[in-house]
C-alpha positions as CSV (number, residue, x, y, z in Angstrom):
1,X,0.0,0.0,0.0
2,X,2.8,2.5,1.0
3,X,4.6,2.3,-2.4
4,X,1.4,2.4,-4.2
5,X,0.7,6.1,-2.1
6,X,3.9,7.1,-2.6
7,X,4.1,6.8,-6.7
8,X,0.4,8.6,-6.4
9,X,1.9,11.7,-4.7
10,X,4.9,11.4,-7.2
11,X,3.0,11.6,-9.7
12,X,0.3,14.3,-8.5
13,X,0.2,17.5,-10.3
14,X,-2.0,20.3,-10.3
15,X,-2.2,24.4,-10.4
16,X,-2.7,25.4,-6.9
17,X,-2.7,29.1,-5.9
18,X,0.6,29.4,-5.5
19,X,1.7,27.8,-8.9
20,X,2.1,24.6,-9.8
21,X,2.5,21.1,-7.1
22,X,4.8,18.9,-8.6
23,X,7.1,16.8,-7.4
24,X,10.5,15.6,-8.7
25,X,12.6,13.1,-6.9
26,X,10.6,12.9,-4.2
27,X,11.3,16.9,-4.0
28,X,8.8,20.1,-4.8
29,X,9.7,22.0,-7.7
30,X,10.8,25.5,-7.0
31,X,8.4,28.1,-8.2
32,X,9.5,30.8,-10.9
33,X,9.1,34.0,-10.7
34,X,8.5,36.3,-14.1
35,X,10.9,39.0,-14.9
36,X,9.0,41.3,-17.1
37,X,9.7,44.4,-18.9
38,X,7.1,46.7,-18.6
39,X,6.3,49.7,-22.0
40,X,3.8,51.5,-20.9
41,X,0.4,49.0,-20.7
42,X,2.0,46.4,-22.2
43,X,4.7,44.1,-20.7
44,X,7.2,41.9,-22.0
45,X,8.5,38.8,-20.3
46,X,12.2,38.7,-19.9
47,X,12.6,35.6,-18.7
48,X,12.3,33.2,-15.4
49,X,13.7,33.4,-11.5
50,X,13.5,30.6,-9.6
51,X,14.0,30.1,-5.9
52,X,17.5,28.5,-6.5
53,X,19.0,31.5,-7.8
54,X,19.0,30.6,-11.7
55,X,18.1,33.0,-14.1
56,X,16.3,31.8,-17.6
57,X,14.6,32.5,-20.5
58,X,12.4,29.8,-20.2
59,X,11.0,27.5,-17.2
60,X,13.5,24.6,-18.7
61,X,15.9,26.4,-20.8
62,X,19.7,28.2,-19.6
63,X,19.8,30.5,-22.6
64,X,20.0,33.9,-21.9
65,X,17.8,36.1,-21.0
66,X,15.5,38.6,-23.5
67,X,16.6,42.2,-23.4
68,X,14.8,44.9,-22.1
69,X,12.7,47.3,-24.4
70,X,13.6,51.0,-23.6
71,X,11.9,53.7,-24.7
72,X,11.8,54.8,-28.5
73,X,11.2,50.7,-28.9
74,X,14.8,50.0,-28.6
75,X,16.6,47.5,-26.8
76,X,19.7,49.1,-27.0
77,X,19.7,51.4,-23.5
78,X,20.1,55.0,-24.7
79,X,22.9,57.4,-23.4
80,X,21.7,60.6,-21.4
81,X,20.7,63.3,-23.5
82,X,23.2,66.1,-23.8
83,X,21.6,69.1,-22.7
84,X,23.9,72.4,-23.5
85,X,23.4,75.4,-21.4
86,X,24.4,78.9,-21.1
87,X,27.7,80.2,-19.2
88,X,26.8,84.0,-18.4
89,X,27.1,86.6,-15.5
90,X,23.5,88.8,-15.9
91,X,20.0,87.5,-15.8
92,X,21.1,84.7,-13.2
93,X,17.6,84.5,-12.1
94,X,16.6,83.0,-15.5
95,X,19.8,80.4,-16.0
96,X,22.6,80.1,-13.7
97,X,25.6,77.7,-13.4
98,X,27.5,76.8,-10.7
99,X,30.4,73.9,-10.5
100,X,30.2,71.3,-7.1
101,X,33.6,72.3,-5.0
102,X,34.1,68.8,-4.9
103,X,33.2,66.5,-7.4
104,X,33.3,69.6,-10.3
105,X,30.1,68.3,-11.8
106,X,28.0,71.6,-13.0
107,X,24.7,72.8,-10.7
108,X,21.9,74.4,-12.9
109,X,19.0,76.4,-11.5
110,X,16.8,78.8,-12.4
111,X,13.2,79.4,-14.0
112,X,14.4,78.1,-17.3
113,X,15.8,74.7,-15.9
114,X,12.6,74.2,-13.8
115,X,10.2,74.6,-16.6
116,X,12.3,71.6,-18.7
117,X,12.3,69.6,-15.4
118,X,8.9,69.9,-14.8
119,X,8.4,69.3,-18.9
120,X,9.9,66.0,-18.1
121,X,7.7,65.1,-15.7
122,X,5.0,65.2,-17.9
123,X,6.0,62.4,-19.8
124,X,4.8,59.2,-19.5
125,X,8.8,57.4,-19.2
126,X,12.0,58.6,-17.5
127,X,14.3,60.5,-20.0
128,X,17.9,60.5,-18.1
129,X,19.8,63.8,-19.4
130,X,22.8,65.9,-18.3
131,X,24.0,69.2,-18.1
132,X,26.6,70.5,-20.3
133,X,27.7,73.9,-19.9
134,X,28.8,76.3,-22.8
135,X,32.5,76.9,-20.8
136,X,35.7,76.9,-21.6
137,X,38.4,75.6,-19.2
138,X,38.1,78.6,-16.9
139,X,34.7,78.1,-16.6
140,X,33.6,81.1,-18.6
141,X,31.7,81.5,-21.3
142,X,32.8,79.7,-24.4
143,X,31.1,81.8,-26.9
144,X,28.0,83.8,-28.0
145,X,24.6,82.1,-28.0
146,X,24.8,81.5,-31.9
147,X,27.8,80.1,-31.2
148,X,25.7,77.8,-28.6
149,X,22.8,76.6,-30.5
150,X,25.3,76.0,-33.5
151,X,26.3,73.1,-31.0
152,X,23.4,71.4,-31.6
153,X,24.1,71.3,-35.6
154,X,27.5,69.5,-34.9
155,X,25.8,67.1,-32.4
156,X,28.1,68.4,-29.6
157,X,24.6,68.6,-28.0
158,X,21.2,67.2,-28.7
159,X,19.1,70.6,-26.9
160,X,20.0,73.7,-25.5
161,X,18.4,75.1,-22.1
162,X,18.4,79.1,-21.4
163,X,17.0,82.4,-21.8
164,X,17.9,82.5,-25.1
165,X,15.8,84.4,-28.0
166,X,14.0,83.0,-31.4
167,X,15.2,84.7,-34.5
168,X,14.7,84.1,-38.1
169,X,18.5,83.3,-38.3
170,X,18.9,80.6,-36.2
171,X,15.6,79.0,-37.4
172,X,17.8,77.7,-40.0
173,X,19.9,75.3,-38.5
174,X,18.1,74.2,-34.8
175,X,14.4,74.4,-34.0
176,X,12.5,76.0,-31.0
177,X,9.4,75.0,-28.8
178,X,7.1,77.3,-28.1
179,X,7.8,80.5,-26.1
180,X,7.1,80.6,-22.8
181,X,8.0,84.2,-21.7
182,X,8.0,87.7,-24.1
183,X,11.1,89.0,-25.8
184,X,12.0,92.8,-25.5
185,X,13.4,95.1,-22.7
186,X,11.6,96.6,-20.3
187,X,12.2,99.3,-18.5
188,X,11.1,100.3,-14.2
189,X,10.3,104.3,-13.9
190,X,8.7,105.9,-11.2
191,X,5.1,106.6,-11.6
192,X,3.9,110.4,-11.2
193,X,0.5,111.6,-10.4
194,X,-1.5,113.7,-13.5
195,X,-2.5,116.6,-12.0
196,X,-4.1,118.3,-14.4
197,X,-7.2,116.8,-13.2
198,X,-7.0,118.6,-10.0
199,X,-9.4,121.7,-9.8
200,X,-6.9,123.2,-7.1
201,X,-4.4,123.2,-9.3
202,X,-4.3,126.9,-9.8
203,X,-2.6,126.8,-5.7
204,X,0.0,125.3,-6.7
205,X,2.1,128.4,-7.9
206,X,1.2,130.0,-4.4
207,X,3.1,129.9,-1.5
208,X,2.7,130.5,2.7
209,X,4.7,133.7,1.7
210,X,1.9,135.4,-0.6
């Protein structure tokens, strides 16, 4: 009776609710977990973990695993994008650079680098990028911004991020999104009352004196 049991349990197998029962040599089969890739609703199994430690592409194959789809529908994993900025001393509140006093890597702040962060974060997948400022070795300014956006025509860069203005001349060579703040000057004067509205205006000529 005992061997009769124990080739009925060897042979058992059935999908319970946490995966499959079956036994091999007398042992349980270690469950597998799914590796998946996941592009935006969609997923894309990679391959198999079990609890042993082995990696697969299959439940009973050692081949290598599939490679993960990044996005643009690639599976090669895309370098940062290069993201050229401005090296200047006025207007610091729109663009300004500074350099870590440690590792030398460049800081970036102001209103135009939070609008393209928080552009970023409107899309639906991460988009890794990096800061390269327009510098020469002394950390000033390299060149004009012509000189800047011309980067972006010899692939030094792939955008540029600053205060920097749309003309008809540089429309040939690098394209712009849309405008987020007015071009011009402005100028701050101090305000001064019209009184020629003011039927006591005649007074004014006479003094304390008179």
């Amino acid at each position: 009776m005992g061997p009769i049991l124990l080739n009925s349990i060897l042979n058992t197998r059935f999908q319970g609710l946490s995966g499959e029962f079956h036994l091999a040599k007398g042992e349980l089969i270690p469950k597998a977990l799914e590796i998946f890739n996941v592009i935006g609703n969609k997923e894309r199994i990679l391959g198999y973990y079990s609890l042993n430690g082995a990696l697969s592409k299959s439940l009973t194959s050692k081949e290598k695993l599939g490679k993960p789809i990044w996005p643009g529908d690639t599976d090669e994993q895309p370098r940062k994008l290069r993201i050229g900025v401005p090296v200047t001393t006025g207007f610091r509140e729109f663009l300004k650079v500074e350099w870590h006093p440690e590792t030398g890597k460049p800081i970036v702040s102001g209103f135009c680098a939070d609008v393209f962060r928080e552009a970023l974060k409107m899309l639906p997948f991460p988009l890794p990028y990096e800061f390269i400022p327009f510098a020469d070795k002394e950390r000033k300014s390299k060149g004009t911004y012509d000189q800047l956006l011309y980067q972006i025509k010899q692939q030094e860069v792939d955008a540029i991020v600053g205060d920097k203005t749309i003309v008809a001349n540089r429309s040939l060579y690098v394209d712009f999104t849309l405008p987020y703040t007015e071009s011009g000057v402005s100028k701050v004067v101090l305000m001064k009352h019209d009184e020629r509205d003011n039927k006591w205006i005649f007074l004014k000529r006479l003094s304390l004196d008179l």
